[in-house]
C-alpha positions as CSV (number, residue, x, y, z in Angstrom):
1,X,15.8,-18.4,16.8
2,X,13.9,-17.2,13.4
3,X,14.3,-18.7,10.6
4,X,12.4,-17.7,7.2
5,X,11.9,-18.1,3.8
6,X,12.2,-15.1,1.7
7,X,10.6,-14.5,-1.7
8,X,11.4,-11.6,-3.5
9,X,9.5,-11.0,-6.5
10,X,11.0,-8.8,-9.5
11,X,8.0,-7.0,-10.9
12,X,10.4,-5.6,-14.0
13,X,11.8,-9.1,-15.0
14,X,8.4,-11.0,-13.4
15,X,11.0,-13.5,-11.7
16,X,11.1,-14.2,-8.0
17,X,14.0,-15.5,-5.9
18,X,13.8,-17.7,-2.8
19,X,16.3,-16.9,0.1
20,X,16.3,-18.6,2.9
21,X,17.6,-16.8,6.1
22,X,18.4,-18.0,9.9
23,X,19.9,-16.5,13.2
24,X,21.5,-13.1,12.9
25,X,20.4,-12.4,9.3
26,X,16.5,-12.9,10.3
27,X,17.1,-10.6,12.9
28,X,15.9,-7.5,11.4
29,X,12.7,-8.6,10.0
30,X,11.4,-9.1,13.3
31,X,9.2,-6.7,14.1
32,X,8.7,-4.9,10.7
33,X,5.1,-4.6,9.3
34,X,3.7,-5.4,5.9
35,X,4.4,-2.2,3.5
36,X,7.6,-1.7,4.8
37,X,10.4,-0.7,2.6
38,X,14.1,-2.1,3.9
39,X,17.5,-2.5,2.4
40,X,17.8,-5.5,0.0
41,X,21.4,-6.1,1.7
42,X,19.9,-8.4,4.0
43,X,18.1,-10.6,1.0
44,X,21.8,-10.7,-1.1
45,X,20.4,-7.4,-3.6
46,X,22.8,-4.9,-2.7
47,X,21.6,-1.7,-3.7
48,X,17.7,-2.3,-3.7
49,X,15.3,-1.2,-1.6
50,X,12.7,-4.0,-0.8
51,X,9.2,-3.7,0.5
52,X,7.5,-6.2,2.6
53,X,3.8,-8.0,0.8
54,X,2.9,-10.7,3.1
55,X,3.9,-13.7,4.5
56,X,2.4,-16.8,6.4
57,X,3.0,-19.0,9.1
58,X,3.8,-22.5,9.5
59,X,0.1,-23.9,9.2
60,X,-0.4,-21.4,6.4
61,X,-2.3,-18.7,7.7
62,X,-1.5,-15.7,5.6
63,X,-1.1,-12.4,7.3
64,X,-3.5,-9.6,6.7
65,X,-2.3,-6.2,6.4
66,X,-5.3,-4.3,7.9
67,X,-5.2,-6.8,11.4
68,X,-2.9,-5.1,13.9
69,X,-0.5,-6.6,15.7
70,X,1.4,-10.3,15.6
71,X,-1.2,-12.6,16.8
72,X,-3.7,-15.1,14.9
73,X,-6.9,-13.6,14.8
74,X,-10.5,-14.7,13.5
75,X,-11.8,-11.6,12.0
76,X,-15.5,-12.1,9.8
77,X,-14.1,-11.5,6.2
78,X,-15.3,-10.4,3.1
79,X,-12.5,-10.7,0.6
80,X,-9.3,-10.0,0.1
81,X,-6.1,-12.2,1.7
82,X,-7.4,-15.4,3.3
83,X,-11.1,-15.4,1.6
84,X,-12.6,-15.6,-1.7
85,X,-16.4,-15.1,-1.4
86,X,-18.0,-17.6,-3.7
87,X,-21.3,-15.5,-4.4
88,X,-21.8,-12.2,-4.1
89,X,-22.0,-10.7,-0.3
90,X,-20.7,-13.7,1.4
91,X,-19.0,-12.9,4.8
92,X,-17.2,-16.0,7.0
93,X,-15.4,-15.9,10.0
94,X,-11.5,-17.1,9.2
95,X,-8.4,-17.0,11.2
96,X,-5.2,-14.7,9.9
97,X,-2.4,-13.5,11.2
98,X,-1.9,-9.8,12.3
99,X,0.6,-7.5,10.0
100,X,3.8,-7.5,12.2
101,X,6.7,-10.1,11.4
102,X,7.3,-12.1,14.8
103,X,9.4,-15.5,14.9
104,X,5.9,-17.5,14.4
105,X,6.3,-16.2,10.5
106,X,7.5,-19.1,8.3
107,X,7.4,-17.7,4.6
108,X,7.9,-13.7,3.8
109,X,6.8,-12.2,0.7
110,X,8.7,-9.1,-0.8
111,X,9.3,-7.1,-3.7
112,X,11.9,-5.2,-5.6
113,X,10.7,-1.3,-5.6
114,X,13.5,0.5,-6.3
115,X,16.1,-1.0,-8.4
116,X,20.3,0.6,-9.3
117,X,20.0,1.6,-13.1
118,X,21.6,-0.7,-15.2
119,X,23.5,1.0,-18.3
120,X,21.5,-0.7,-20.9
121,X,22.9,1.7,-23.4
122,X,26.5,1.5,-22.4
123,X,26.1,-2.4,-23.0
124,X,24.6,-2.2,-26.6
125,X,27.2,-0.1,-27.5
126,X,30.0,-2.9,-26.2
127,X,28.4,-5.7,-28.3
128,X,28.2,-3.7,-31.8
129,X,31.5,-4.1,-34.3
130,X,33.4,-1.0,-34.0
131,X,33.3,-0.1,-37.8
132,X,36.5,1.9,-39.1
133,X,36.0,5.1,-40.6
134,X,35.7,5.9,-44.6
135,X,39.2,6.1,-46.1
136,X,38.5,9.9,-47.9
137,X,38.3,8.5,-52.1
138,X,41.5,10.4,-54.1
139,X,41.2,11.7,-57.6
């Protein structure tokens, strides 16, 4: 069955978190494409919604949003994921891998979208001293 390595990145906090998931949990990646949004259940982020960047296989051949399907492909590249023209106008012919998640998919690469508020507020107030109030001054 699938296994894969999950990164979710945090864009808000700019930290990342590897999980790792196998059998029934990898289950409902399979078949998803790059850009789509799912429940962060599945990646232990209850009550976030998470949306699918990238990924690679296991020789490292990063998928390509704009290839269709789940194959490995050579498709003549310009820039972008998988080539970095040195000079200006340089094309090459390179092998990625299509925009659907199938079991071939080693490493996928997510990240947080939508996140539950956190009551920053509400814990500011908790960590300030309650002061006591003014005793009124008597004459």
């Amino acid at each position: 069955m699938a296994k894969f390595k999950v990164i979710v990145s945090d864009p808000q906090a700019g930290t990342s978190k590897v999980v790792e998931v196998e059998e029934a949990r990898a289950a409902p990646f399979i078949g998803r494409k790059i850009s789509d949004v799912m429940d962060g259940s599945i990646v232990d982020m209850p009550g976030t919604k998470v949306k699918i960047t990238g990924g690679s296989d296991k020789d490292g051949v990063p998928m390509r949003p704009n290839v269709h399907g789940g194959v490995r492909r050579r498709v003549v590249l310009s820039g972008g994921v998988g080539f970095k023209p040195k000079r200006e106008g340089e094309r090459k012919r390179k092998a990625v891998r299509g925009n659907i998640i199938t079991d071939e998919i080693v490493q996928i690469n997510m990240k947080a979208v939508d996140q539950p508020a956190k009551p920053k507020e509400a814990k500011a107030e908790a960590a300030k001293p309650q002061e006591a109030p003014a005793a009124p001054a008597s004459a």
